[in-house]
TIMAR-8036 format. One record per residue (C-alpha): residue number from 1; residue in three letters; x negated, y, z. Coordinates in pm, 1 decimal. Each point is the difference from the previous one (the first is absolute). Example, Ala and Ser with C-alpha at 12.3 -4.5 7.8 and 13.67 -1.06 7.14 Angstrom:
2
- 1  ALA  -1230.0  -450.0  780.0 .
- 2  SER  -137.0  344.0  -66.0 .
***
This chain:
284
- 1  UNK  25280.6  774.5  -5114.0 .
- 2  UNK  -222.5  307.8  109.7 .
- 3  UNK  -344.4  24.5  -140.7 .
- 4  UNK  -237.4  193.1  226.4 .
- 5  UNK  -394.6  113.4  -45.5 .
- 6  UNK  -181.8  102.7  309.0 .
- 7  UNK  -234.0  358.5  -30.8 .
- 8  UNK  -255.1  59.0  229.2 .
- 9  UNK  -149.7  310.6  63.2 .
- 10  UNK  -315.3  -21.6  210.8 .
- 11  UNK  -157.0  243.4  226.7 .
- 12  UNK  -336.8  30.6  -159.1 .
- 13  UNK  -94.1  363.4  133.0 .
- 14  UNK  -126.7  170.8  -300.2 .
- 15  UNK  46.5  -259.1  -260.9 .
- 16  UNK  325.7  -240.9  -177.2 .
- 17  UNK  55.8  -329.0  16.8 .
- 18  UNK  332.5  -133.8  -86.9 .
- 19  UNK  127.7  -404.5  -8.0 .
- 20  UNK  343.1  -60.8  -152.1 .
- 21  UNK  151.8  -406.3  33.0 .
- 22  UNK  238.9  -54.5  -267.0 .
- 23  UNK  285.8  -179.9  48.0 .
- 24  UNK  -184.2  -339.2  -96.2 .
- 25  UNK  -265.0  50.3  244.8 .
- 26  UNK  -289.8  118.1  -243.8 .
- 27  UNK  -157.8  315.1  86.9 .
- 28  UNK  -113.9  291.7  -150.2 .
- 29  UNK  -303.8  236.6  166.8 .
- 30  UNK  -24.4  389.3  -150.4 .
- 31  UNK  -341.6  77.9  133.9 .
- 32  UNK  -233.6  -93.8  282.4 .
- 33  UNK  -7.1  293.2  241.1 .
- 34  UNK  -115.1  -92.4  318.5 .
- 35  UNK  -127.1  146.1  375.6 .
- 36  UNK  -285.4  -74.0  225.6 .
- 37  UNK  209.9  -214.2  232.2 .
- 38  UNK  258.0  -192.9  -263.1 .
- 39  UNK  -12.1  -175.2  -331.9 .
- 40  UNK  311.0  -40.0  -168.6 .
- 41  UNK  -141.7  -258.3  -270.4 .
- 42  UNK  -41.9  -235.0  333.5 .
- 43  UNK  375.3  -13.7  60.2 .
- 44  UNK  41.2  -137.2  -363.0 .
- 45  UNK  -178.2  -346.9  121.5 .
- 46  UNK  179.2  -298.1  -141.4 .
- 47  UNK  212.7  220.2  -215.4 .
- 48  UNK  39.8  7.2  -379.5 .
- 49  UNK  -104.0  323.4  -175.6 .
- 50  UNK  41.7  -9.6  -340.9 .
- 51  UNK  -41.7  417.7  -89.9 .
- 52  UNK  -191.6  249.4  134.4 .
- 53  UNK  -30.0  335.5  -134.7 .
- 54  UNK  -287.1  206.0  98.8 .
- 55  UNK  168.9  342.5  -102.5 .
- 56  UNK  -382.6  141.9  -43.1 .
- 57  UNK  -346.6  -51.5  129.1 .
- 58  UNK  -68.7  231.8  278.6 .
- 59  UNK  -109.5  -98.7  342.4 .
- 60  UNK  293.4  53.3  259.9 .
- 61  UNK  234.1  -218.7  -323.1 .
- 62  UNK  -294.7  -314.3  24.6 .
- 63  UNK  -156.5  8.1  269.0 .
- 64  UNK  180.7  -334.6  160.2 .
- 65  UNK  -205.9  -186.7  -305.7 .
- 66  UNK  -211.0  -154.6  221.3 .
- 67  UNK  282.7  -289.7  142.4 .
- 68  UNK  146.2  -49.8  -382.1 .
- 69  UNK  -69.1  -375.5  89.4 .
- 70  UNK  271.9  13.1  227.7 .
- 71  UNK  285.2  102.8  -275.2 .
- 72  UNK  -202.1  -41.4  -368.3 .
- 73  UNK  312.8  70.6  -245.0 .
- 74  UNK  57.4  -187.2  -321.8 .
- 75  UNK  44.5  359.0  -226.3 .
- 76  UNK  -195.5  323.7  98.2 .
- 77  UNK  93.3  319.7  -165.0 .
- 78  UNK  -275.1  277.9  57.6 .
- 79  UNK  -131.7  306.8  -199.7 .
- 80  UNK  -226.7  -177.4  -277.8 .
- 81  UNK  -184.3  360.7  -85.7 .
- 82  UNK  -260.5  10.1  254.8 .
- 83  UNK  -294.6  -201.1  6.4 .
- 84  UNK  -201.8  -134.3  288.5 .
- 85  UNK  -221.7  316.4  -91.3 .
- 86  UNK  263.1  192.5  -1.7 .
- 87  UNK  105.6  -78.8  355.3 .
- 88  UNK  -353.1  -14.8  180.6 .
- 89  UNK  -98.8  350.5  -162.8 .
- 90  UNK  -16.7  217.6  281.4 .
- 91  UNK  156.2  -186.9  273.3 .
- 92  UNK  -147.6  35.4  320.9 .
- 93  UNK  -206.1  -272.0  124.7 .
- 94  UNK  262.2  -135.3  221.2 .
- 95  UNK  271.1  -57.2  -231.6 .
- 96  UNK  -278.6  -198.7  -236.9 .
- 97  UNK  91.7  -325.7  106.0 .
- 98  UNK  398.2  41.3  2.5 .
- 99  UNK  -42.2  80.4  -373.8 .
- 100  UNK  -236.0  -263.3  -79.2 .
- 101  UNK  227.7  -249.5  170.9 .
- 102  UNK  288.5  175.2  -199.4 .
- 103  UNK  -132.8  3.1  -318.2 .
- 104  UNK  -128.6  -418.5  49.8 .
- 105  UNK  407.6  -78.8  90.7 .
- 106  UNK  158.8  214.1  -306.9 .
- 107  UNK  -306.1  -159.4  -268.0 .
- 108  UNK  101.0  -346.1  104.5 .
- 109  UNK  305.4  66.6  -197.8 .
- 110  UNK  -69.6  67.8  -373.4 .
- 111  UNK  347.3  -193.2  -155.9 .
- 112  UNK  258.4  163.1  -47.0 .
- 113  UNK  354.0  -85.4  59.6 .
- 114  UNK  226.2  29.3  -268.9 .
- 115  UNK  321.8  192.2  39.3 .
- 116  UNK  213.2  -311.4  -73.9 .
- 117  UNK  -191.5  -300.3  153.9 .
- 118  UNK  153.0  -156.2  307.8 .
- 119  UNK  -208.0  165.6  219.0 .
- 120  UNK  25.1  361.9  -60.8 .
- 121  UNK  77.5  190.4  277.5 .
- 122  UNK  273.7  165.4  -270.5 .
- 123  UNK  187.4  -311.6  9.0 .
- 124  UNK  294.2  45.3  294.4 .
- 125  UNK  25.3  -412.0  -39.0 .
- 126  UNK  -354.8  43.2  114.8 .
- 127  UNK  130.9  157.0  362.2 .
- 128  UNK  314.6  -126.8  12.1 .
- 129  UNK  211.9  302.8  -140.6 .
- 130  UNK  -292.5  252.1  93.0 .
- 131  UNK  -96.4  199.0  -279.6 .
- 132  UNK  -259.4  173.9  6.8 .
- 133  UNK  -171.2  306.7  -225.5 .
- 134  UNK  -342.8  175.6  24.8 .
- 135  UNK  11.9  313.1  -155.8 .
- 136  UNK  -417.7  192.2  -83.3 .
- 137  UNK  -46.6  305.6  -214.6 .
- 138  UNK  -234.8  -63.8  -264.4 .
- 139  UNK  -124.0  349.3  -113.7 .
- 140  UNK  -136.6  140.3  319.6 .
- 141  UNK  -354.5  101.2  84.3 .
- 142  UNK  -156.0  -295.9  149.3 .
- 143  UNK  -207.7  231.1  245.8 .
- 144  UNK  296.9  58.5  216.0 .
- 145  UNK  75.1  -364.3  122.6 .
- 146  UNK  300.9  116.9  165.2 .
- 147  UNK  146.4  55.1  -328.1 .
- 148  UNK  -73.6  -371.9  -92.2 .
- 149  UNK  250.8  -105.0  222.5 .
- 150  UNK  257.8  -286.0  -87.6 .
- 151  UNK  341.2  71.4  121.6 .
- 152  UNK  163.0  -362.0  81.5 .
- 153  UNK  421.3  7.9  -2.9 .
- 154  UNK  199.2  -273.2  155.8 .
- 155  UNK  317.7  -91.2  -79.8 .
- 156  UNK  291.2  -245.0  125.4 .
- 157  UNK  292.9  17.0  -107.6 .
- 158  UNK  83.5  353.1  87.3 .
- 159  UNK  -249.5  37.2  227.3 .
- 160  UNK  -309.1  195.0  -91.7 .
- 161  UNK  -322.7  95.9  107.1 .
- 162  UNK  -252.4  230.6  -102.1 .
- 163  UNK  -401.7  -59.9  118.9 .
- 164  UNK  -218.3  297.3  -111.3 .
- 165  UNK  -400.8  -29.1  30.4 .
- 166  UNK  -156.1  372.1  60.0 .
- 167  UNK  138.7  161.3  -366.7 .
- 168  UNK  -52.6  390.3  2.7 .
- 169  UNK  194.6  235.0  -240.5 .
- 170  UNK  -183.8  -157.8  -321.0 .
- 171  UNK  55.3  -330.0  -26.3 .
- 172  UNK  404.4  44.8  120.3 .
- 173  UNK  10.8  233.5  -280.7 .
- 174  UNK  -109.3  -209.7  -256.6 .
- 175  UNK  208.9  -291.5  133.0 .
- 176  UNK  304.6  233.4  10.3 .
- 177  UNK  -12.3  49.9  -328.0 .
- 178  UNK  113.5  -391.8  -79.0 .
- 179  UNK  391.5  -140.3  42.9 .
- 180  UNK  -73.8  -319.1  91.4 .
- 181  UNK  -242.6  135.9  301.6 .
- 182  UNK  284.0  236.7  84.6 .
- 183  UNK  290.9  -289.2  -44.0 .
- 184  UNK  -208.7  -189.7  235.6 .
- 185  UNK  -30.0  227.6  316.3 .
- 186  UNK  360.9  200.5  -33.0 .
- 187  UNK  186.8  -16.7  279.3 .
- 188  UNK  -234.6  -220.8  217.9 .
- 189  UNK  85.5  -115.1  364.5 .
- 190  UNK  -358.5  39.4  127.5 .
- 191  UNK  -264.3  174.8  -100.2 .
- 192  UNK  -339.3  -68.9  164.7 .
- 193  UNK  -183.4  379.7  -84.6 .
- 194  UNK  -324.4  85.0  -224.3 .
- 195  UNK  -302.7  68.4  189.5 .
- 196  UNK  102.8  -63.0  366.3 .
- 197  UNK  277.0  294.5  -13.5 .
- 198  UNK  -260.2  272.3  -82.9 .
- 199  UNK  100.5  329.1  -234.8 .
- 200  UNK  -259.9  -150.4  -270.8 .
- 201  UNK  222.4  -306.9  -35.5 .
- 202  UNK  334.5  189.2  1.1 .
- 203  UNK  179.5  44.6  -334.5 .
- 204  UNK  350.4  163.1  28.7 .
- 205  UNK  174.9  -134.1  -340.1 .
- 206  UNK  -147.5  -345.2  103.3 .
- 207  UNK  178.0  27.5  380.8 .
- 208  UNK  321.9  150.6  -169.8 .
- 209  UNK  39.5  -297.1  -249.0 .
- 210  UNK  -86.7  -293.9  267.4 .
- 211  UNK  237.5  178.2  276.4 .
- 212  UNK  -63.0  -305.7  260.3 .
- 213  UNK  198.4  -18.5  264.3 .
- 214  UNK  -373.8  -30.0  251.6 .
- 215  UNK  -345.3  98.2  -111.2 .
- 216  UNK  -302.8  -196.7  191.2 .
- 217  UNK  -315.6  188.5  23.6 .
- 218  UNK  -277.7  -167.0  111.7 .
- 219  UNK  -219.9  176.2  135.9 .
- 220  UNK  -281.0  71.3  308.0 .
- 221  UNK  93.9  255.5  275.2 .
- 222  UNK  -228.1  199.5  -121.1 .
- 223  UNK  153.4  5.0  -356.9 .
- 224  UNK  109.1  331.4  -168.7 .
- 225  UNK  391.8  49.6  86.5 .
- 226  UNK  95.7  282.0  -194.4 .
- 227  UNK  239.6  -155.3  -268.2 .
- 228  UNK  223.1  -259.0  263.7 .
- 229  UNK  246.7  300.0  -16.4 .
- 230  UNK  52.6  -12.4  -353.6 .
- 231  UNK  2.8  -418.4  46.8 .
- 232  UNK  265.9  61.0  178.6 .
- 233  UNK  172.6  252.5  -191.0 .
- 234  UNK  73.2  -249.5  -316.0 .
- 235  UNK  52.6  -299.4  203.2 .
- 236  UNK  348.2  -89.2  124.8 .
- 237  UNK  -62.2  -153.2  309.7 .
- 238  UNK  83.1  -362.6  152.9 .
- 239  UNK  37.6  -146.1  395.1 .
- 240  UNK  -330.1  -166.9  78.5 .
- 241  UNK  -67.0  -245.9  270.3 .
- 242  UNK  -308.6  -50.4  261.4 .
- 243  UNK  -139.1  -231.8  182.5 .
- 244  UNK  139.5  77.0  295.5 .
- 245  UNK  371.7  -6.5  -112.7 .
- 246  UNK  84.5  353.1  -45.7 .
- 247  UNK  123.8  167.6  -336.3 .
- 248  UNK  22.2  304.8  -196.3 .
- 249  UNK  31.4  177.3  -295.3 .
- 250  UNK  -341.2  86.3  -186.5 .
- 251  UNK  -90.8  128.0  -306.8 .
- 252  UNK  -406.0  -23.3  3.5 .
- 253  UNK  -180.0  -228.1  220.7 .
- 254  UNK  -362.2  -47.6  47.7 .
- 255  UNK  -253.0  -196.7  81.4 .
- 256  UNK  -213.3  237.7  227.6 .
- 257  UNK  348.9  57.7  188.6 .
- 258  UNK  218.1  -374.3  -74.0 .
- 259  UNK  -288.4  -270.1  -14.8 .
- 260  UNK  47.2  -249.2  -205.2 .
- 261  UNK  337.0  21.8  -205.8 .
- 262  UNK  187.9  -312.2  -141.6 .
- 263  UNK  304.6  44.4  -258.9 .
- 264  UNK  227.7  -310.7  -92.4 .
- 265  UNK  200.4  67.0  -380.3 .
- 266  UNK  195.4  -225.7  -207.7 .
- 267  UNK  264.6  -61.7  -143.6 .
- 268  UNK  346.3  -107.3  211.4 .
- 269  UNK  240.8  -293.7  -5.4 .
- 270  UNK  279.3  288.2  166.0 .
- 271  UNK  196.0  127.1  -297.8 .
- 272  UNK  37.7  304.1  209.2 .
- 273  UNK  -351.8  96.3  -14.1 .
- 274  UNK  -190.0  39.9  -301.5 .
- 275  UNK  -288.7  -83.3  208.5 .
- 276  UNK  -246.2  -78.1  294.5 .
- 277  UNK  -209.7  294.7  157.0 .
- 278  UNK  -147.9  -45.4  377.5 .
- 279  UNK  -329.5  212.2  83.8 .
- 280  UNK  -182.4  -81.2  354.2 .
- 281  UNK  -324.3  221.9  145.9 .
- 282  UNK  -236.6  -105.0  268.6 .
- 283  UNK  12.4  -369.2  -127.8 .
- 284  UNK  -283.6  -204.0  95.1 .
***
C-alpha cells in the first residue's frame, strides 16, 4: 500500500511558511510566514500538529505567531541562543509586539524531548513512516540570524525533501563539513531554497550534492532573482500541474510567479516505481 505526505508551500509574499501531513494525518509546520490578507496557521484548525520548527527568529519566518492558538504543536524546535533581549534589541517599534508574542509561545516550552521517547519528531512510527531530521550549525556567529537557520529533511521511503531557513555561505559550510548532514540531503527530490532564492542563500556544493529534481523559492515579487538560473542549472526538472489543468516541465517555481505550491511524496505500492512524486501550483 502507498504511503503519501502532503507539502504545502504557501504564498506568504516575503516570508515561509510550510505545512507537511504525514501519512497518519499529523502535521508538521516549518515556520509561520504570513501576509496582510492570509494566515496559514488558520487553515490548521482542528488539525493535529505535533512539530514545528521555527528555522530562526526573524520577522517575515514568525510573524503568523499571533493565531498559534489555532495549530499549538506538541514539540517546537527553534534557535535556543537568543534571548528575549536579544530579539527586541533594535527592532523597530512595529515588529515589538510580533517578538514579544514570539518569544511568550517558544518560553512556554522549556522540556525537552528526548531523542528516543515516543514523541520525538525523530521517531518515523511517530508520522507514520515520515522521518524527519533538523539539521543547525552550531559554531556560527549568532549576530547573523540567517546563519542560525535549521535545515529540516524529509524522507519516505525514497522520497526526499529538503526545507532550508535563510542559511548564507557560513553556516552551509560548517554543516558541509559533517557526513551524516551530507547523507541526509544527497540526492533529494525537492529542495525548498535558503533565503527566498536570493545569491546570499545560494551555496553551489550544497545545490550540486541535493540535485532535486524542482527547487521552490518562496519569495515576494519584489524578491532578488539573480540566482533562479543557477536553481535551475543543478536541478533536473519534473512535469508540474496547475490549477487549471495544464502541465509542464519546470525546474524552479516560485511563489511570486506559482502561488501557493503543494507536492505529494511517498513511497509506492507499483513495483515499477520506486516511488510517488506529484507537484501542483496555484492551489488554493
Amino acid at each position: 500500500m502507498a504511503k503519501l505526505a502532503t507539502m504545502k508551500v504557501w504564498n506568504v509574499e516575503h516570508g515561509l511558511a510550510i505545512h507537511i501531513e504525514a501519512p497518519n494525518g499529523k502535521c508538521i509546520v516549518v515556520d509561520l510566514g504570513c501576509s496582510p490578507n492570509f494566515s496559514p496557521l488558520m487553515r490548521l484548525r482542528g488539525k493535529e500538529v505535533h512539530y514545528m520548527v521555527i528555522t530562526h527568529p526573524d520577522l517575515d519566518h514568525i510573524q503568523d505567531v499571533g493565531n498559534i492558538s489555532y495549530a499549538r504543536p506538541k514539540v517546537l524546535d527553534r534557535a535556543k541562543c537568543y534571548t528575549r533581549q536579544d530579539l527586541l534589541e533594535g527592532a523597530k517599534d512595529s515588529a515589538k509586539d510580533t517578538i514579544k508574542a514570539y518569544c511568550d509561545f517558544v518560553e512556554s516550552y522549556n522540556k525537552p524531548i528526548p531523542y528516543l521517547d515516543p514523541d520525538s519528531p525523530h521517531n518515523p512510527n511517530v508520522f507514520g513512516g515520515l522521518q524527519v531530521q533538523t539539521f543547525r550549525a552550531l559554531n556560527c556567529d549568532k549576530s547573523k540570524r540567517n546563519n542560525q537557520s535549521a535545515i529540516v529533511v524529509l524522507t519516505l521511503g525514497n522520497a526526499k525533501v529538503v526545507i532550508c531557513g535563510d542559511n548564507q555561505e557560513e553556516s552551509f559550510n560548517e554543516l558541509m563539513q559533517r557526513s551524516d548532514f551530507k547523507e541526509a540531503v544527497r540526492g533529494a527530490w525537492i529542495l525548498v531554497a535558503s533565503h527566498h532564492g536570493r545569491r546570499s542563500g545560494y551555496h553551489q556544493e550544497f545545490m550540486k550534492l541535493v540535485n532535486p529534481y524542482l527547487t521552490i523559492i518562496s519569495d515576494t515579487k519584489k524578491g532578488e532573482t539573480s540566482v533562479t538560473d543557477s536553481y535551475k542549472r543543478y536541478s533536473k526538472g519534473y512535469r508540474v500541474h496547475s490549477s487549471n489543468g495544464c502541465s509542464e516541465v519546470r525546474y524552479c517555481l516560485t511563489t511570486r510567479q506559482d502561488g501557493s505550491i503543494q507536492v505529494v511524496f511517498g513511497t509506492s505500492d507499483d513495483p515499477k516505481y520506486v516511488g510517488t512524486l506529484a507537484v501542483e501550483k496555484g492551489i488554493s
